[in-house]
RODO-2510 file (C-alpha; in nm, 4 decimals, decimal comma):
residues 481
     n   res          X          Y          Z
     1     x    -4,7681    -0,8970     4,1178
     2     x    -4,7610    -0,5775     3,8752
     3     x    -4,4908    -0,4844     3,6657
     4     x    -4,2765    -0,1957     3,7634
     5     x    -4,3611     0,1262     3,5843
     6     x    -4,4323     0,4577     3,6330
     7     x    -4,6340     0,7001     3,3864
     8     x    -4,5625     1,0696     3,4282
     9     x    -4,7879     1,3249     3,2270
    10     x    -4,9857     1,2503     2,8938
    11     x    -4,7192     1,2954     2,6541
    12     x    -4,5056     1,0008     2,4712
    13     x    -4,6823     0,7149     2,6814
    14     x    -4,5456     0,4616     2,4293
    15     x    -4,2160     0,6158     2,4523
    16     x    -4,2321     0,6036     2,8021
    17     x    -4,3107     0,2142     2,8417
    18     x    -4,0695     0,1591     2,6064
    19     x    -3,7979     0,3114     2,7228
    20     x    -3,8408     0,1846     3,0808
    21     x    -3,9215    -0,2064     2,9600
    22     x    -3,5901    -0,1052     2,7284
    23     x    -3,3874    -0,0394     3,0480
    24     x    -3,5325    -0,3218     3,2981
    25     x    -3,4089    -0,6173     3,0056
    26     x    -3,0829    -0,4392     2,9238
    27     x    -3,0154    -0,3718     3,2808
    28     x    -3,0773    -0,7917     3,3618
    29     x    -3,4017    -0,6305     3,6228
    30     x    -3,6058    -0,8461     3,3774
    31     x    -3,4837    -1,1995     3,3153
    32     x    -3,3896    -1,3692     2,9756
    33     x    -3,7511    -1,5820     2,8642
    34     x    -3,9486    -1,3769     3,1642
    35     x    -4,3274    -1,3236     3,0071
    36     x    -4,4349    -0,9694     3,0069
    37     x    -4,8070    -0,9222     3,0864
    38     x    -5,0568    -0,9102     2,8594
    39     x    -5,1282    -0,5804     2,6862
    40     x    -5,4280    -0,5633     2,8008
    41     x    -5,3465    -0,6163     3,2163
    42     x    -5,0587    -0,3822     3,1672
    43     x    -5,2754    -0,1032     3,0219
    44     x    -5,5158    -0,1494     3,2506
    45     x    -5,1835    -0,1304     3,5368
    46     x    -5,0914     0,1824     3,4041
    47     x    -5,4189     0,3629     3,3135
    48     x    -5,3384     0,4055     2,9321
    49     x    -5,4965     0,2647     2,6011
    50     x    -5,3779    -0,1102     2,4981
    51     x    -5,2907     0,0761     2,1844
    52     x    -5,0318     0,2315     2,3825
    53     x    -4,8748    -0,0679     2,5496
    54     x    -4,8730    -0,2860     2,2219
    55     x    -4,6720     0,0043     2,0522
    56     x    -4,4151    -0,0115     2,3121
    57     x    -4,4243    -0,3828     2,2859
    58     x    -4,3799    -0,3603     1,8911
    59     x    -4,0666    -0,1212     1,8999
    60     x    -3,9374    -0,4104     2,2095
    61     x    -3,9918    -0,6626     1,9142
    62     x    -3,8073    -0,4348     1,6483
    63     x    -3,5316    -0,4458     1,8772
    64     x    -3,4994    -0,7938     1,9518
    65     x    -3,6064    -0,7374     2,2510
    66     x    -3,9045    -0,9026     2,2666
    67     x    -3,9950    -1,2237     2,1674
    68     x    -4,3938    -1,2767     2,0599
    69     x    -4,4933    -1,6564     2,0892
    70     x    -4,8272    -1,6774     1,9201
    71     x    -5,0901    -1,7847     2,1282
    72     x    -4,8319    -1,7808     2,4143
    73     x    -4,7359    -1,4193     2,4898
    74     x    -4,4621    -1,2055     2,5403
    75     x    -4,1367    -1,2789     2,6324
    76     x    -3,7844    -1,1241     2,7285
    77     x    -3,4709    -1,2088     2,5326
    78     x    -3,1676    -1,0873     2,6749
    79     x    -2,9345    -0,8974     2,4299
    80     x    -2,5844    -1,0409     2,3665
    81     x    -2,4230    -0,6901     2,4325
    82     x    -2,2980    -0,6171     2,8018
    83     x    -2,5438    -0,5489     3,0511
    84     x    -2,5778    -0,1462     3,1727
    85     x    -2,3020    -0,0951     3,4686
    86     x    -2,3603     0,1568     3,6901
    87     x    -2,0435     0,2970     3,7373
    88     x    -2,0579     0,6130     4,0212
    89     x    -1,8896     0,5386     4,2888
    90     x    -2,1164     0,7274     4,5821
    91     x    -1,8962     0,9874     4,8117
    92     x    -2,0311     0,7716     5,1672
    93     x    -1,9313     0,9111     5,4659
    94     x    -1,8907     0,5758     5,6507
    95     x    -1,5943     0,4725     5,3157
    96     x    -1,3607     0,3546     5,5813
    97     x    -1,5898     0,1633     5,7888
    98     x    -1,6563    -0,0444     5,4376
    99     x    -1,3204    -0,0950     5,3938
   100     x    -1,2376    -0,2331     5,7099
   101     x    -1,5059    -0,4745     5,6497
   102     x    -1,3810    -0,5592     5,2595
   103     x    -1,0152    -0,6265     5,4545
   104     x    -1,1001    -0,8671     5,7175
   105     x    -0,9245    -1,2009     5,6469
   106     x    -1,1523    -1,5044     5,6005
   107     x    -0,9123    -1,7580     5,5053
   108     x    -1,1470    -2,0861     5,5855
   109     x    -1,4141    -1,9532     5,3789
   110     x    -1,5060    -2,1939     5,0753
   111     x    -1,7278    -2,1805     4,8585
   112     x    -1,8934    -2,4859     4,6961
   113     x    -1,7410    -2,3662     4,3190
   114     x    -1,3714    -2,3663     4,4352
   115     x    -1,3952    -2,7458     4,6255
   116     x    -1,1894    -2,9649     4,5357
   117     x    -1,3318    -3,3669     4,4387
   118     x    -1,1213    -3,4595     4,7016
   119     x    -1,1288    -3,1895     5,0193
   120     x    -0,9744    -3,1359     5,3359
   121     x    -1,1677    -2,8911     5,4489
   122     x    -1,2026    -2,8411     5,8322
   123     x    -1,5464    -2,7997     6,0287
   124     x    -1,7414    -2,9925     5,7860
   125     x    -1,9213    -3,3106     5,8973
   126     x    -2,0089    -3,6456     5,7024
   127     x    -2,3067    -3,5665     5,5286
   128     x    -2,3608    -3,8915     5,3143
   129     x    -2,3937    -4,0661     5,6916
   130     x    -2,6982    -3,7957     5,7981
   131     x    -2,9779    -3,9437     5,9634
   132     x    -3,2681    -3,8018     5,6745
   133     x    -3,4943    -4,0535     5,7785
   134     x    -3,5108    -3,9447     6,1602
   135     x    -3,4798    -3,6177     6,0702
   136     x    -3,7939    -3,5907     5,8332
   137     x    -3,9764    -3,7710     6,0820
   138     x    -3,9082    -3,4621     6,3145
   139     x    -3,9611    -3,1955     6,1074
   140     x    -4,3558    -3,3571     6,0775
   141     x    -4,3457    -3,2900     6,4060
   142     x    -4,2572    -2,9577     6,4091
   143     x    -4,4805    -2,8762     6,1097
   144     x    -4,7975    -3,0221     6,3736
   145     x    -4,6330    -2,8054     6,6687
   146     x    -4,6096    -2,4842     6,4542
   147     x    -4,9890    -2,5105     6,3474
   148     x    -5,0763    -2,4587     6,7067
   149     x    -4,9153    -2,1483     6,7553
   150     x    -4,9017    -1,9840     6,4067
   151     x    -4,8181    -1,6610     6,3427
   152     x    -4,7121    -1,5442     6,6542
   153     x    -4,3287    -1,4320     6,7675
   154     x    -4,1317    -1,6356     7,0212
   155     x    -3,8874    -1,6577     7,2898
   156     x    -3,5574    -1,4440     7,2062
   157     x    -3,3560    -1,6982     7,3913
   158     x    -3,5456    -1,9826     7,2142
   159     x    -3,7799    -2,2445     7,2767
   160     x    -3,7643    -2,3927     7,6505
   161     x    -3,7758    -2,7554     7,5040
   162     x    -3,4784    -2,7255     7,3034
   163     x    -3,2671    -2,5066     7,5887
   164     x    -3,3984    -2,7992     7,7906
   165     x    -3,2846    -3,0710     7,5964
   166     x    -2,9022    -2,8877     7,4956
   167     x    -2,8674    -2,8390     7,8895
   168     x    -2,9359    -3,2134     7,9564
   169     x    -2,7424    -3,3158     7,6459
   170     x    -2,4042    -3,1227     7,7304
   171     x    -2,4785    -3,1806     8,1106
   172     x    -2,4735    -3,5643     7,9868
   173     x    -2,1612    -3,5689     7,6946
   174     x    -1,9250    -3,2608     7,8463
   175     x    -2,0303    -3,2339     8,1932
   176     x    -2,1411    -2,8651     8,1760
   177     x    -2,3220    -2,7421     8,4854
   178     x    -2,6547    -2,5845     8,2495
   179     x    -3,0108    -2,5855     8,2825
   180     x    -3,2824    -2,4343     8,0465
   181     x    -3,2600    -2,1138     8,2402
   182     x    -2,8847    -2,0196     8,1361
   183     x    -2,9144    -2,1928     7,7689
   184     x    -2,9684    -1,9837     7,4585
   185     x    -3,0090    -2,0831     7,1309
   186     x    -2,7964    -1,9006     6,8258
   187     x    -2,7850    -1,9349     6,4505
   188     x    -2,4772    -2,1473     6,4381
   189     x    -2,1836    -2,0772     6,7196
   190     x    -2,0606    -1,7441     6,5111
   191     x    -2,4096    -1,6005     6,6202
   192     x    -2,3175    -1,6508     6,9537
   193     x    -1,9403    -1,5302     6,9440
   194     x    -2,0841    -1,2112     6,7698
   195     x    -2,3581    -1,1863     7,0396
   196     x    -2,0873    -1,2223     7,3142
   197     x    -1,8553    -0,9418     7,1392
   198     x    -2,1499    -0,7331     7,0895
   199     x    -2,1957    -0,7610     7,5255
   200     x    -1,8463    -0,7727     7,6474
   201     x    -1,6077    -0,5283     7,3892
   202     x    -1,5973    -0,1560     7,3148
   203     x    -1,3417    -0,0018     7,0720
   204     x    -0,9963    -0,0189     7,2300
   205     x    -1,0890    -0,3385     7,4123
   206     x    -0,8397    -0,5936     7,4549
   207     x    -0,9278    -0,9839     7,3663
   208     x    -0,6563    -1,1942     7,4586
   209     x    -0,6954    -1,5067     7,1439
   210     x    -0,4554    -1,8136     7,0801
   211     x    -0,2276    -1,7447     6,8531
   212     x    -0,2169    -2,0078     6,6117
   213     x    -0,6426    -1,9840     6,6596
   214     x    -0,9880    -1,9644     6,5053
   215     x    -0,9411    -1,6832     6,1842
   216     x    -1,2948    -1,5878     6,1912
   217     x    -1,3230    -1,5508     6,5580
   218     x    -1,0226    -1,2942     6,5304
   219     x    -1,1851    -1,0893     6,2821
   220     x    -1,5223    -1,1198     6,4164
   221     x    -1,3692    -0,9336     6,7733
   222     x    -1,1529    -0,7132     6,5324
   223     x    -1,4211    -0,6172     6,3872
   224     x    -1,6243    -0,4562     6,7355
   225     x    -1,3094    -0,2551     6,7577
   226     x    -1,1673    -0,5112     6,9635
   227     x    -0,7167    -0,5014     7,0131
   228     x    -0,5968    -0,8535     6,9766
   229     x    -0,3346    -0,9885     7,2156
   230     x    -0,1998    -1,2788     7,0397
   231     x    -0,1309    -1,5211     7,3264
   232     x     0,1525    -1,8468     7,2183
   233     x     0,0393    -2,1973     7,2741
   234     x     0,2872    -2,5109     7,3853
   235     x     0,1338    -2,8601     7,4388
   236     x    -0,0292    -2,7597     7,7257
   237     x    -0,2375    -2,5232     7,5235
   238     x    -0,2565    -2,1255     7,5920
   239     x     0,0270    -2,0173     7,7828
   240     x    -0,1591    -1,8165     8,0205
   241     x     0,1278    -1,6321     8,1870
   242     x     0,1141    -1,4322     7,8601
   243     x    -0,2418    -1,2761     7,9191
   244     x    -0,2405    -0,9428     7,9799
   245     x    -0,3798    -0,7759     8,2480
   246     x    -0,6001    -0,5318     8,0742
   247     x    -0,7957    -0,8483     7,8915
   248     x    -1,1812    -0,8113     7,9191
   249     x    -1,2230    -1,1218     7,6953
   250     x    -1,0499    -1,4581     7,6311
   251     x    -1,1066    -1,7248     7,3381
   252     x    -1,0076    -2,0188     7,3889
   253     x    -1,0487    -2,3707     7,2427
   254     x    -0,9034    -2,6375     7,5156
   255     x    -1,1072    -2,9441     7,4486
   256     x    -0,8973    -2,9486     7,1166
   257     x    -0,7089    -2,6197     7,0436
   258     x    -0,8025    -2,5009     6,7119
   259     x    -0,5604    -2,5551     6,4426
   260     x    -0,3204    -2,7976     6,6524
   261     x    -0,5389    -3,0421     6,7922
   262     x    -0,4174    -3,0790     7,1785
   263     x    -0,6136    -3,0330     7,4680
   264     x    -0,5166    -2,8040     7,7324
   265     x    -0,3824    -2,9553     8,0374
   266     x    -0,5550    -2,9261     8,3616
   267     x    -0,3408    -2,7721     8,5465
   268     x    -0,3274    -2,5028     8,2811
   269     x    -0,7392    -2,4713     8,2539
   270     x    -0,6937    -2,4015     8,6510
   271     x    -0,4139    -2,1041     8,5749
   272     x    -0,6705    -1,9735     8,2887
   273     x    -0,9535    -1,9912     8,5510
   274     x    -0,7637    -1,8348     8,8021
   275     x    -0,5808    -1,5332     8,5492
   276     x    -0,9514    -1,4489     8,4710
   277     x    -1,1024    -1,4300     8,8335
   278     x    -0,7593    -1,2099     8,8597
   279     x    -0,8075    -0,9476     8,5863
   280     x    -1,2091    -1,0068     8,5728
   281     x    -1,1970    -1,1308     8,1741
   282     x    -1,4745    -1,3477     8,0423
   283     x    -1,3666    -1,6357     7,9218
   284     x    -1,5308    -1,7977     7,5705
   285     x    -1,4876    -2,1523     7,5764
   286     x    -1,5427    -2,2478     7,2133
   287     x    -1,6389    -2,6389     7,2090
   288     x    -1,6563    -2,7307     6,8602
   289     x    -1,6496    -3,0572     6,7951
   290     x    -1,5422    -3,2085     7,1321
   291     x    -1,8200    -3,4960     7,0733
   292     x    -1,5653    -3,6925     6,8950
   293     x    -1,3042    -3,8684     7,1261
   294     x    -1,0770    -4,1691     7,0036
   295     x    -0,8348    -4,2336     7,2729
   296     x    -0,7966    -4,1424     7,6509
   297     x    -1,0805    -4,0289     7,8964
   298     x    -1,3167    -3,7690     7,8089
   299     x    -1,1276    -3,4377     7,9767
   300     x    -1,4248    -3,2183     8,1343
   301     x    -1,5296    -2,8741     8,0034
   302     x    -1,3461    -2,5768     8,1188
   303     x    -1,6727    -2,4111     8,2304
   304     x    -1,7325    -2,7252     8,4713
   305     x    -1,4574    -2,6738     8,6365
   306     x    -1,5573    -2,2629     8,7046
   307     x    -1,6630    -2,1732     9,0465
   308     x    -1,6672    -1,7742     8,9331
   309     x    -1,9253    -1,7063     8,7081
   310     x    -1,6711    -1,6358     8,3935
   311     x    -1,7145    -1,8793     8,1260
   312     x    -1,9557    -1,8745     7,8912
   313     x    -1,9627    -2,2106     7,7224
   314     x    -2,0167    -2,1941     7,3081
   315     x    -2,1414    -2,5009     7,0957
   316     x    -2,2555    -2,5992     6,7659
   317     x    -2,4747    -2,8130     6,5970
   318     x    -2,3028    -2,7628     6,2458
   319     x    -2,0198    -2,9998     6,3225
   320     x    -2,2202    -3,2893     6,4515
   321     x    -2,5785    -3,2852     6,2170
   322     x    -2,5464    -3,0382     5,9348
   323     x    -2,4292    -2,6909     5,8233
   324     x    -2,7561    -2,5489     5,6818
   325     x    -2,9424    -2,5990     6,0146
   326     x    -2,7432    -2,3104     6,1218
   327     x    -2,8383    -2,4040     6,4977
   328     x    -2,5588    -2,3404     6,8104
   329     x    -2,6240    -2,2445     7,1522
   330     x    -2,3966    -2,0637     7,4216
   331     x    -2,4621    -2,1576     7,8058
   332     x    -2,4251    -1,8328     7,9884
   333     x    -2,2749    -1,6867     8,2849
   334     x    -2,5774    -1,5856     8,5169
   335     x    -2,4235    -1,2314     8,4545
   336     x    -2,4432    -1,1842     8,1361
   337     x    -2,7878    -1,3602     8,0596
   338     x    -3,0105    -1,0256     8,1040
   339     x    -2,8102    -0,8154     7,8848
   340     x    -2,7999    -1,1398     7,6265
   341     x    -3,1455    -1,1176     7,6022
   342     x    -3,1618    -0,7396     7,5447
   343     x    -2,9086    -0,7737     7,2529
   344     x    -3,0130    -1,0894     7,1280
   345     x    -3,3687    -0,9728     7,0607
   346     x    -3,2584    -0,6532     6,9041
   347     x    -2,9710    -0,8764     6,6709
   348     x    -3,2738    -1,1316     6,5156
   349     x    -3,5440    -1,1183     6,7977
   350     x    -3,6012    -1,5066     6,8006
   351     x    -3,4418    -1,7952     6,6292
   352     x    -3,6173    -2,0302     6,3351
   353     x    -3,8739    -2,2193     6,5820
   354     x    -3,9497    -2,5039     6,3491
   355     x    -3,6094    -2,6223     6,3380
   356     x    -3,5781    -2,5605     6,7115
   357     x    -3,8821    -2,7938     6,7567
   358     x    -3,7384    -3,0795     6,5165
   359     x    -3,4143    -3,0701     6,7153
   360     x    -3,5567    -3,0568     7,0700
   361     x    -3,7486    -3,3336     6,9397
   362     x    -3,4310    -3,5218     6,7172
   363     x    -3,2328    -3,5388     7,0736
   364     x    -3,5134    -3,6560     7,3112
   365     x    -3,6280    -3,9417     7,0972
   366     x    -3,2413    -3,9863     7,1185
   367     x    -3,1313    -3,9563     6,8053
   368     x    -2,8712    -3,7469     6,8112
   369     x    -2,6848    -4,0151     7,0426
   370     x    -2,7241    -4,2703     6,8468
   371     x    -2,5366    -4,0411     6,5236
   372     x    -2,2851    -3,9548     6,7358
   373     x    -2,2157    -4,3298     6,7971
   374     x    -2,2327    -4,3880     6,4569
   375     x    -2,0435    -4,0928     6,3670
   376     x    -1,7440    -4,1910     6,6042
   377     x    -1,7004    -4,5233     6,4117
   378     x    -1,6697    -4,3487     6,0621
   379     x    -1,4696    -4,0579     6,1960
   380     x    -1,2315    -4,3384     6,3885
   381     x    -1,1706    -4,5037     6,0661
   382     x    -1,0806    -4,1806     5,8526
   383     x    -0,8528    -4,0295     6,1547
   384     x    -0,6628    -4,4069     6,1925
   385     x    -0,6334    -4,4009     5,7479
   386     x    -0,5327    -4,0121     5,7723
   387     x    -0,2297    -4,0694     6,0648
   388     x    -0,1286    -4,4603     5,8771
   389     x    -0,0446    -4,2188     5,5619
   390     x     0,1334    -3,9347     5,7577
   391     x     0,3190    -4,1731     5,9234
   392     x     0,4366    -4,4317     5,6159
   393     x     0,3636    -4,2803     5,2607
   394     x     0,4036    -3,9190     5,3466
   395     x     0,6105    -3,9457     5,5973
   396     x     0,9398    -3,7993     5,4432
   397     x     0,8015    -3,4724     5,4302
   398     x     0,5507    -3,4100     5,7050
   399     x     0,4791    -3,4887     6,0833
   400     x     0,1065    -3,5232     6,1755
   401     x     0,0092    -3,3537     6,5434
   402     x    -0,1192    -3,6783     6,7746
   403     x    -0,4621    -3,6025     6,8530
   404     x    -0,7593    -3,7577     7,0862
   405     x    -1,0691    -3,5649     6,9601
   406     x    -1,2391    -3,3789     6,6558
   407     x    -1,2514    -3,4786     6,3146
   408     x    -0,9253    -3,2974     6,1860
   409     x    -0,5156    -3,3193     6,2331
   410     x    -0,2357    -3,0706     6,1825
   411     x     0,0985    -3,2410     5,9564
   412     x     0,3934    -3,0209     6,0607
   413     x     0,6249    -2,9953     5,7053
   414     x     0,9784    -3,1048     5,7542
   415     x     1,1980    -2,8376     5,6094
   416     x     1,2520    -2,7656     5,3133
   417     x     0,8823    -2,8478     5,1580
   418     x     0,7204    -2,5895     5,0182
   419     x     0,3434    -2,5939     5,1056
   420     x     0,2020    -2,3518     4,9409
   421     x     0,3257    -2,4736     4,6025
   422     x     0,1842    -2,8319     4,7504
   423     x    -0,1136    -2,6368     4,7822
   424     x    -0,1647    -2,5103     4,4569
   425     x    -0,0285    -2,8233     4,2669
   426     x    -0,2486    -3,0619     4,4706
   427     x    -0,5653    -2,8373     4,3717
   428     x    -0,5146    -2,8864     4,0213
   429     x    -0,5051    -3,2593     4,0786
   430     x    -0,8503    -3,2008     4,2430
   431     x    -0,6865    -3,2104     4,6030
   432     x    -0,8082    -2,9872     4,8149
   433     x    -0,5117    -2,8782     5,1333
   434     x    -0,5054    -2,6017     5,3592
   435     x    -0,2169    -2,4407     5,5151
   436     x    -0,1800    -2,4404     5,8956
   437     x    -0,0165    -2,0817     5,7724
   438     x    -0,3496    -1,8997     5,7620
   439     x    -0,4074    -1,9520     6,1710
   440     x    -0,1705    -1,7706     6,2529
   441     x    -0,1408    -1,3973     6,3124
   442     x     0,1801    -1,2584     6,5174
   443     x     0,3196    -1,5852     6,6177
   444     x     0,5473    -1,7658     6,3404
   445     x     0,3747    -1,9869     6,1501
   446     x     0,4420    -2,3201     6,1595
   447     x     0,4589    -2,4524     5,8217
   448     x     0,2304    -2,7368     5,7498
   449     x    -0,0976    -2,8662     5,6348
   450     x    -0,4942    -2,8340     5,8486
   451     x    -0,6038    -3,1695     5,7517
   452     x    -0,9945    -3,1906     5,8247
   453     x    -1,1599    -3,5284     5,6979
   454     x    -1,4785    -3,5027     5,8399
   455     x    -1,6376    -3,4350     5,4670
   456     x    -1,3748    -3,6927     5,2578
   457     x    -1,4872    -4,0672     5,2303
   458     x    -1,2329    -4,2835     5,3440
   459     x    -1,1833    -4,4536     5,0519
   460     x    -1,1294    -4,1556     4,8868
   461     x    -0,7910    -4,0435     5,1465
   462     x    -0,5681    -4,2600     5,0353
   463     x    -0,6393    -4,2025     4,6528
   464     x    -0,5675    -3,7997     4,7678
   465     x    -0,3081    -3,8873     4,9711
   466     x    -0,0994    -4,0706     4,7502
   467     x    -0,1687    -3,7808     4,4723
   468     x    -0,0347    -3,5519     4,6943
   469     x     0,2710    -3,7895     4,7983
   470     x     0,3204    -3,7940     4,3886
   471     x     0,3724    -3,4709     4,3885
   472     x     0,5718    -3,4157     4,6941
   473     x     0,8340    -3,6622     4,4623
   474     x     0,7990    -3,4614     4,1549
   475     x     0,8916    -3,1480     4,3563
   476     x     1,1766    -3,3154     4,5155
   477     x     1,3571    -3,4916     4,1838
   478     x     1,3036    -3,0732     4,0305
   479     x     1,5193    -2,9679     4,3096
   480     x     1,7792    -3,2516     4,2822
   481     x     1,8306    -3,1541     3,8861
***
């Protein structure tokens, strides 16, 4: 690969290698210990005399910019003063657009710098418990699949084995009516919300969302231009009465409503089904991690109970594997799947296939089974540790949410506690909380904690826990003074 420079004219070559070199290590283009090339290869690069290139590297060198190793080369040092800023600010026509995008709230976003050693963070899985072995074995696989077909583009909607194997998997765990025909495969279930926005919503569109409910969802449809009609829950779930009429989309999360953990009733998942078929909305059911179940029978998938055609039924493969795989699928409506292809293919044309193959391959050798089994048990364990605590250590200050599914809780704060200096205290005893505050948009918050513990040990709970119940005492003997 050549070095970037460009030679204009025959006058002050030197001074023009120079000054460009000078730029790219000031600038940070040209890393600190990067080796230059030769004098010789560049010259040759650039058409001038080596006489000319070792001048400019000489002045480099004068300037501390260089470092010459003998018998080694040339090599970058980065000077201690600031790097060059650009600092003009471009006149763009599209400004606002940008800062719509810079004001969209993202509260569950965390990086891996600001995690806490102990985290509650929601939507992660156990990671130390992931199945490498059985999961290298299938990548082989896929590496001996891919050299058959190399080179060559594939299906927008994603490999039939894999939209196979989802349909028979969910057909098997959450009783949704699928085949290969009506699955499509999505980086991750955002892909597929933003796929489904991207068909269904227009600016001035109305997207009826539950209200406390999924942050990034919310922005994601505000973002399309999308008007939000922030719809109450109870312990039934969404209240449906409250949809409006003009609704041409509604998210919903009833295996286990996203932040508060119920399901939604079946005799409310009828009035949804029916308030759609009324006003002609699409409904998005988002399963996210309904694999996990601890107590009751398995309550079947909204879009298994829908005789109409309207729900397009949204899963993940981040929850229950890994993150990085960046793998989901949605199970489509037989009226929408034409015009998913169309803008699927134009939003990333075809998914990763080698992945696709390990995975098709990872659940018919019946692997992923057998981690969800496994994954129950550990999750079980956590969830029982998690609600013992609520209920006995911590209970003075906070009420956890009873819940049958998923791998997090919701602790309602008694009043008086103050969560969001809990928050920030508990952070700089390495605990990592997360207010239920941040779910919700119109309605009144709830004040409380989103208590996720699918990526915390369970050893390590308790040792949080009782950190956080320390504090919680510390916070109430300052208000008795």
């Amino acid at each position: 690969m050549e070095l970037h420079i460009t030679i204009e004219g025959r006058k002050d070559l030197a001074g023009q290698v120079y000054r460009q070199l000078s730029d790219a290590i000031r600038s940070g283009r040209l890393a600190d210990g990067q080796q230059l090339p030769p004098t010789r290869l560049l010259a040759e690069q650039l058409g001038v005399s080596r006489k000319t290139v070792a001048e400019a590297y000489s002045r480099l060198t004068l300037d501390k910019l260089l470092e010459g190793r003998i018998g080694a080369g040339s090599y970058v040092r980065t000077p201690a003063e600031p790097r060059l800023q650009r600092t003009v600010t471009p006149a763009l026509a599209s400004a606002d657009i940008l800062q719509k995008w810079e004001k969209l709230h993202t509260p569950l976003r965390v990086t891996p710098e600001g995690r806490s050693r102990f985290d509650f963070i929601g939507g992660r899985g156990t990671q130390s418990h992931f199945p490498a072995e059985e999961w290298r074995r299938c990548l082989l696989y896929a590496l001996r699949k891919e050299s058959e077909k190399r080179g060559l583009y594939s299906q927008t909607e994603g490999l039939p084995i894999l939209r196979e194997a989802i349909a028979r998997h969910v057909s098997f765990a959450r009783g949704v009516r699928a085949d290969g025909g009506n699955v499509m495969v999505t980086s991750g279930a955002q892909q597929a919300l933003d796929l489904l926005s991207r068909l269904l919503l227009e600016p001035g569109s109305v997207v009826a969302m539950e209200d406390p409910g999924y942050p990034a969802a919310r922005s994601l449809f505000a973002a399309q231009g999308a008007r939000i009609a922030s719809i109450p829950v109870d312990d039934e779930g969404m209240m449906v009465e409250h949809i409006p009429a003009d609704a041409r989309l509604i998210y919903v999360t009833p295996a286990h409503q996203l932040p508060l953990g119920m399901p939604m009733s079946v005799a409310r998942r009828e009035a949804l089904l029916a308030r759609a078929a009324q006003i002609g909305a699409v409904i998005i059911e988002d399963d996210y991690d309904s694999e996990f179940r601890y107590e009751g029978r398995p309550t079947d998938s909204l879009q298994s109970m829908d005789t109409q055609g309207l729900v397009a039924f949204v899963g993940t493969f981040s929850k229950v594997l890994l993150p990085e795989l960046r793998l989901g699928y949605v199970v489509l409506p037989t009226a929408l799947r034409n015009a998913a292809l169309k803008a699927k293919y134009l939003l990333d044309c075809h998914p990763n296939t080698l992945t696709q193959h390990a995975l098709a391959k990872f659940i018919e050798d019946g692997y992923l089974l057998k981690h969800i089994r496994r994954s129950h048990g550990i999750y079980a364990t956590r969830r029982e540790r998690l609600m013992r605590l609520f209920a006995d250590e911590l209970s003075p200050w906070f009420r956890a949410v009873p819940v049958t599914a998923g791998f997090h809780i919701s602790a309602l704060a008694e009043p008086g506690v103050d969560v969001e200096m809990l928050i920030r205290l508990a952070h700089r005893a390495e605990v990592g909380l997360h207010s239920l505050a941040d779910f919700y948009t119109e309605m009144p918050p709830r004040q409380g904690l989103f208590m996720g513990y699918g990526a915390i040990d369970v050893m390590d709970i308790e040792t949080a826990l009782l950190r956080v119940r320390d504090i919680l005492l510390q916070l109430d003997e300052a208000a008795g003074q």
